[in-house]
C-alpha positions in Angstrom: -17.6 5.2 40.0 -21.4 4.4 40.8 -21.4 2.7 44.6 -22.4 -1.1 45.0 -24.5 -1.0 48.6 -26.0 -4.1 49.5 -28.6 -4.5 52.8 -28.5 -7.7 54.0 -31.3 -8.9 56.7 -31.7 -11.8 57.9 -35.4 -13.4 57.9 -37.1 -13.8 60.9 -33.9 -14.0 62.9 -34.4 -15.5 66.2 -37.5 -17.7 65.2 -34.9 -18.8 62.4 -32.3 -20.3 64.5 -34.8 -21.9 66.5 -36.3 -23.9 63.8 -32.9 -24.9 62.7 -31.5 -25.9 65.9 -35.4 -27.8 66.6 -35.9 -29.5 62.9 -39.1 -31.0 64.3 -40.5 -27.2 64.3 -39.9 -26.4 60.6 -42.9 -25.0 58.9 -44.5 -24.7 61.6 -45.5 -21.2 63.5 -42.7 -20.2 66.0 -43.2 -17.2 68.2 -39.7 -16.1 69.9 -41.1 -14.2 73.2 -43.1 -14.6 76.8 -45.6 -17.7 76.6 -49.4 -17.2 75.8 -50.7 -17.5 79.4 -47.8 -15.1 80.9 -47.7 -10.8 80.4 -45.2 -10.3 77.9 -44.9 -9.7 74.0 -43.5 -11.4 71.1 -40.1 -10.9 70.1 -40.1 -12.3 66.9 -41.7 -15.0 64.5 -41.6 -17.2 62.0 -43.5 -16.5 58.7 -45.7 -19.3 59.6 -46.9 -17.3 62.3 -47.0 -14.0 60.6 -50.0 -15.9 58.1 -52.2 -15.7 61.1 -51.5 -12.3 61.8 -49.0 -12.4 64.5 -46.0 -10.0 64.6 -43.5 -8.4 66.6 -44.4 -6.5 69.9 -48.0 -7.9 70.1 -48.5 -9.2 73.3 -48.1 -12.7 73.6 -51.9 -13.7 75.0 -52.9 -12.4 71.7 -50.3 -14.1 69.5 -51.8 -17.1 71.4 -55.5 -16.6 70.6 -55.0 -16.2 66.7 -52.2 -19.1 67.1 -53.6 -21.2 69.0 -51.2 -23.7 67.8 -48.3 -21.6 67.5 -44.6 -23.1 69.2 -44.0 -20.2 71.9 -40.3 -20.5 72.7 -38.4 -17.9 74.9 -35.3 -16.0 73.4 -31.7 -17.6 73.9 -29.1 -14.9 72.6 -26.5 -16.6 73.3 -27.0 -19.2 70.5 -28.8 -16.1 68.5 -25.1 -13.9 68.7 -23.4 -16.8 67.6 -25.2 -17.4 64.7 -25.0 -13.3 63.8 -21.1 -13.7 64.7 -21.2 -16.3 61.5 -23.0 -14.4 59.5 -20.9 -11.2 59.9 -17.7 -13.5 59.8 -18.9 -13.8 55.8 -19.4 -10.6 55.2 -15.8 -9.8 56.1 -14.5 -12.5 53.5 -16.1 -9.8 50.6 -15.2 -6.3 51.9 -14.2 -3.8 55.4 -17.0 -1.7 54.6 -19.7 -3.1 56.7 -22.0 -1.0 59.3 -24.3 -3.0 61.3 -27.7 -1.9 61.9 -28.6 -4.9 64.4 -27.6 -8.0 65.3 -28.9 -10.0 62.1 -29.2 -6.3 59.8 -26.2 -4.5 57.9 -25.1 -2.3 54.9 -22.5 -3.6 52.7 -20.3 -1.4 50.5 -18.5 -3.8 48.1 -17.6 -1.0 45.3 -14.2 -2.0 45.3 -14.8 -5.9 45.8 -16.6 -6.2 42.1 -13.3 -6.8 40.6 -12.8 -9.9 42.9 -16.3 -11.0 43.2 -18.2 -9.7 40.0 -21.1 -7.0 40.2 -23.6 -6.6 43.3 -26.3 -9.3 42.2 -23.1 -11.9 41.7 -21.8 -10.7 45.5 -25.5 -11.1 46.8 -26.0 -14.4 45.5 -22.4 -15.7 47.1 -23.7 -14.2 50.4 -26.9 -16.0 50.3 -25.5 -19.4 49.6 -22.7 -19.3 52.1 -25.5 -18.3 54.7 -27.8 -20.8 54.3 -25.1 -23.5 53.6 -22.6 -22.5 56.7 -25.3 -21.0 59.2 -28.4 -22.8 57.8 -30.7 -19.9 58.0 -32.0 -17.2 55.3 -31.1 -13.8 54.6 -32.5 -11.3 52.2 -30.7 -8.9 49.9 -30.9 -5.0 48.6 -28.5 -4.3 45.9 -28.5 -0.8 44.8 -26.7 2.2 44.5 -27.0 4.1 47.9 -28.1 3.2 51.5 -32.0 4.2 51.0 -32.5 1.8 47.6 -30.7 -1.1 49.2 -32.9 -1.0 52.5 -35.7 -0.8 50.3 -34.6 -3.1 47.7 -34.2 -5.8 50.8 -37.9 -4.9 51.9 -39.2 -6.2 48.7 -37.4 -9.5 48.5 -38.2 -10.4 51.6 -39.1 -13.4 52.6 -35.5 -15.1 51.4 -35.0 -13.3 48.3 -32.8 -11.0 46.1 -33.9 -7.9 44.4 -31.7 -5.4 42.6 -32.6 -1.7 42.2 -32.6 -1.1 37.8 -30.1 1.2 36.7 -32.5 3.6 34.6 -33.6 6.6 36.7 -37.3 6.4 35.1 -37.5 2.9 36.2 -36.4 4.3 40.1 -38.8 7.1 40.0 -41.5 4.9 38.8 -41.1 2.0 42.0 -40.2 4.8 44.4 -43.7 6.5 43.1 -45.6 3.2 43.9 -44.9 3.7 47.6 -46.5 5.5 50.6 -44.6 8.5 52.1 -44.4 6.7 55.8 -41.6 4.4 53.2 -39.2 7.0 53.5 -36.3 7.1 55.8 -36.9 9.5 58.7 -40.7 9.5 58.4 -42.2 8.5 61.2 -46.0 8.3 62.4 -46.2 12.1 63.2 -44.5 13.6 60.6 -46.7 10.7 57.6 -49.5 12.1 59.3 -48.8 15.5 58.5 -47.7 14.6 55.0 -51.3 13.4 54.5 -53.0 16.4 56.1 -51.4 18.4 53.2 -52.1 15.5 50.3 -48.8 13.8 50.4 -50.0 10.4 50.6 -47.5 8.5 48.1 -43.9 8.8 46.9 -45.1 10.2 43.9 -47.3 13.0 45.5 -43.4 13.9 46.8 -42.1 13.7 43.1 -44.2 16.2 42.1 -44.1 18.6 45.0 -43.3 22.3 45.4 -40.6 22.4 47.8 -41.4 25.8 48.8 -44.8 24.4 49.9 -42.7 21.7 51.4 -40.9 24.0 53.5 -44.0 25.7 54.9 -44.8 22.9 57.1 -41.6 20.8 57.7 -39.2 22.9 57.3 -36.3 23.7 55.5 -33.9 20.3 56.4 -37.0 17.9 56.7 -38.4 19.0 53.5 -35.0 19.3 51.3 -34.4 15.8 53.3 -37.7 14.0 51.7 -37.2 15.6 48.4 -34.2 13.8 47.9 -35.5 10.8 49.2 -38.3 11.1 46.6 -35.9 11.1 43.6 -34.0 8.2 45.2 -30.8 10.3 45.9 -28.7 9.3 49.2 -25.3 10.6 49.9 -24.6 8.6 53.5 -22.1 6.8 53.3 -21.4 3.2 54.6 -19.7 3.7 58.2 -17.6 0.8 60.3 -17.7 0.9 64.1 -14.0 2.0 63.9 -14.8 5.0 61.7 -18.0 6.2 62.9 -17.9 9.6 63.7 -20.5 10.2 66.3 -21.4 11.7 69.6 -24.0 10.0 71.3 -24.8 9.0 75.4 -27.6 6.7 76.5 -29.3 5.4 79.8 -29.8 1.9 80.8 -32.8 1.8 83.5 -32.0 -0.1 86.8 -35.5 -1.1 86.1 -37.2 -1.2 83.0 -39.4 1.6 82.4 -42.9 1.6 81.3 -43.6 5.6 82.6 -43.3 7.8 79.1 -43.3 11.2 81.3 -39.5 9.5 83.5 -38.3 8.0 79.5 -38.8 11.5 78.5 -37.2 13.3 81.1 -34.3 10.6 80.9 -34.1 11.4 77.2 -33.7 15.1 78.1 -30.8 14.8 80.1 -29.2 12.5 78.0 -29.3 15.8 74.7 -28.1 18.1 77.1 -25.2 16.1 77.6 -24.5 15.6 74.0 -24.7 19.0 73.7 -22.2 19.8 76.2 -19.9 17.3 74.4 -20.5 18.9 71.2 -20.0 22.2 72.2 -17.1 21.4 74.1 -15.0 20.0 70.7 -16.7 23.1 68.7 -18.8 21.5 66.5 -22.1 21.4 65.3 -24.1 18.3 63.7 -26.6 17.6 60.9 -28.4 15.0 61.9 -29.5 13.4 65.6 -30.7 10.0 66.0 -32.4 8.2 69.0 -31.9 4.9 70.0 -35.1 2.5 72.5 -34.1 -0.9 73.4 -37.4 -2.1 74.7 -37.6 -4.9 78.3 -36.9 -7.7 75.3 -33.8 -6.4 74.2 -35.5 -5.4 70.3 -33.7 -2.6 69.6 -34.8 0.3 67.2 -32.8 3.5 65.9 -34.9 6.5 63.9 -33.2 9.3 63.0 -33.6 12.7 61.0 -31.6 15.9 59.9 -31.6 19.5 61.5 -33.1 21.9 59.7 -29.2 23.5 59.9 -26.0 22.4 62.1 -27.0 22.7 65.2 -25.1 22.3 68.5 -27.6 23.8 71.3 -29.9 22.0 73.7 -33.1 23.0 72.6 -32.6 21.7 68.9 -31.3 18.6 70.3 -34.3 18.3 72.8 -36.9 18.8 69.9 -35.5 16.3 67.5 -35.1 13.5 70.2 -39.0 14.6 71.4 -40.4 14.5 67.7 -38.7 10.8 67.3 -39.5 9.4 71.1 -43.2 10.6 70.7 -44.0 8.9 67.6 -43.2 5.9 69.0 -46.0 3.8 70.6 -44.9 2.3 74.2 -45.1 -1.1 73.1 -43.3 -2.2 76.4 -41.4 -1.1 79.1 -37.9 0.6 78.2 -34.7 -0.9 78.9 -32.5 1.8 77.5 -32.6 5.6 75.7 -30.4 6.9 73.9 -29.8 9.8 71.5 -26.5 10.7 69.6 -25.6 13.6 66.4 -23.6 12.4 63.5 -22.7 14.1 60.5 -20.4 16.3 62.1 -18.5 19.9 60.9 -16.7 22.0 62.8 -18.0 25.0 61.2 -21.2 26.0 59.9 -20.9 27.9 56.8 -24.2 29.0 55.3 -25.9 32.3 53.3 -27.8 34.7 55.8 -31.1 36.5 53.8 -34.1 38.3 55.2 -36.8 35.3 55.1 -34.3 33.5 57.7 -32.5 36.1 59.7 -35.0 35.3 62.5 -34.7 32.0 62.6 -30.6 32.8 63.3 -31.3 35.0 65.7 -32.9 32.7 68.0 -30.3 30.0 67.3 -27.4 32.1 68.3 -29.7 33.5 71.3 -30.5 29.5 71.4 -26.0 29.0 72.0 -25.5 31.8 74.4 -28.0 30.7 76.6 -25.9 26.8 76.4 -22.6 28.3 76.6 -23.6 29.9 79.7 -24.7 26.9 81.7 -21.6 24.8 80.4 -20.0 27.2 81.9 -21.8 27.1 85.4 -22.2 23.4 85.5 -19.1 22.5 84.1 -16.4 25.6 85.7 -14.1 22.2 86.7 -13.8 20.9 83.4 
């Protein structure tokens, strides 16, 4: 049975709530962060706001000098968890099967609800209504067959809209072609750059790629990874808090931090203790995913396979670097974090000439782990 995954994001989430609890501020521009005339950033903003070209993280003096006119209102999470407490509380009345991605962003896998509740568009529209009748804000709606198309799907009905991923496969191909790499889950600003460098500029440019050429440069996970991508093909599956199998540790800053060089070395002590956790259960993981809440709580997550299961350190380390550095500091950092999912307890894979080298250094890579667990940790 083909899957029914719906993304559901919410529009402008905080700026939302505040035009509905403040009616005398609808349609007009509302920026959610510090006040023009004070250091700080914007937070978030209504799409009145967004026409004069504010947006999230730019710092609020400049939000104020192209919106001169703009409604600068500082966030109030209580009211805003509420209102995502609603939201969530509707999502439960259509199916279990909900992983949240934020506080106003989730996947939805209603497979087994279309016998109750009709396809994915019929779901999607019920959702929409009940939000914006019961919560009076807006959400928009992905419906497609995996994870990647419904993200993707709720990009392009955004603002307060519905869009459904067609069915034929040419049809896929075709909209996925129309996009730029840096559109592509686990792309970030380092690795699009490189992708352009070689002539990858658009989805389609991936489409019609030599994966061995691919490989050169990325490497065998990343490249297989994007391939997939490119042909719209997502196996992850929608997880619950409950069911999520994960190991992950994170940092909050008694102050928040603004130094990249002390985030860094933060962020390196945080993989080597998932890597002592992981080695400790015997396993090894597929993918590793950091986590930044910045000083004004925003939170973002980017994460991106191993080139194989890995369970060592170093890997860890260079995965966690690769995402932190192509991140701008925007603002100071509240929290780091970094965590491995897809877990197996054995790693089960064909040895040949062309990577016996790269297996060599891994398993010199484990010894050289295994040996410090046992030094640092000879209480355990």
């Amino acid at each position: 049975m083909e899957r029914t995954i719906l993304h559901i994001d919410m529009d402008a989430f905080f700026a939302s709530v505040e035009q509905r609890d403040h009616p005398e501020w609808r349609g007009k521009p509302v920026i959610v962060g510090s006040p023009p005339d004070q250091r700080g950033v914007v937070s978030t903003c209504s799409y009145e706001a967004r026409k004069f070209g504010v947006h999230s993280a730019m710092p609020s003096r400049e939000a104020g000098r192209l919106c001169p006119q703009g409604i600068f209102v500082r966030p109030d999470f209580t009211r805003y968890k509420e209102a995502s407490n609603r939201v969530f509380e509707i999502f439960n009345r259509f199916t279990p099967f909900i992983e949240p991605m934020s506080i106003d962003e989730a996947f939805l896998d209603v497979t087994g609800s279309r016998t109750l509740f009709g396809d994915g568009k019929s779901i999607a529209i019920r959702i929409r209504e009940m939000i914006a009748t019961e919560v009076r804000i807006t959400a928009s709606v992905g419906v497609a067959p995996n994870k990647f198309l419904a993200k993707l799907a709720s990009e392009r009905a955004k603002p307060n809209g519905l869009f459904v991923f067609p069915s034929d496969r040419a049809e896929i191909l075709r909209l996925l072609g129309e996009l730029p790499v840096g559109a592509l889950w686990g792309v970030g600003k380092v690795t699009e750059e490189t992708l352009c460098h070689y002539g990858y500029r658009s989805v389609s440019d991936l489409q019609r790629a030599d994966l061995r050429h691919l490989t050169a440069f990325l490497g065998k996970g990343m490249a297989e990874h994007l391939m997939r991508l490119a042909f719209g093909e997502d196996d992850r599956e929608v997880v619950t808090e409950s069911e999520e199998k994960s190991i992950s540790n994170e940092v909050t800053f008694l102050q928040d931090c603004n130094n990249r060089d002390e985030v860094r070395e933060t962020l390196k002590q945080i993989c080597e203790k998932v890597g002592y956790r992981i080695r400790k259960r015997g396993l090894f993981a597929g993918v590793g995913r950091l986590k930044l809440r910045w000083s004004d709580f925003r939170t973002i997550t980017r994460q991106a396979p191993f080139d194989t299961l890995s369970c060592d350190d170093f890997t860890f380390r260079e995965l966690a670097f690769r995402l932190f550095d192509a991140e701008p500091m925007i603002q100071s950092v509240r929290l780091i974090g970094f965590g491995v999912t897809n877990l197996a307890s054995e790693r089960v894979e064909q040895l040949t000439l062309f990577n016996s080298e790269q297996n060599e250094l891994r398993a010199k890579r484990e010894r050289i782990c295994r040996a410090l667990d046992a030094l640092r940790h000879s209480d355990d």
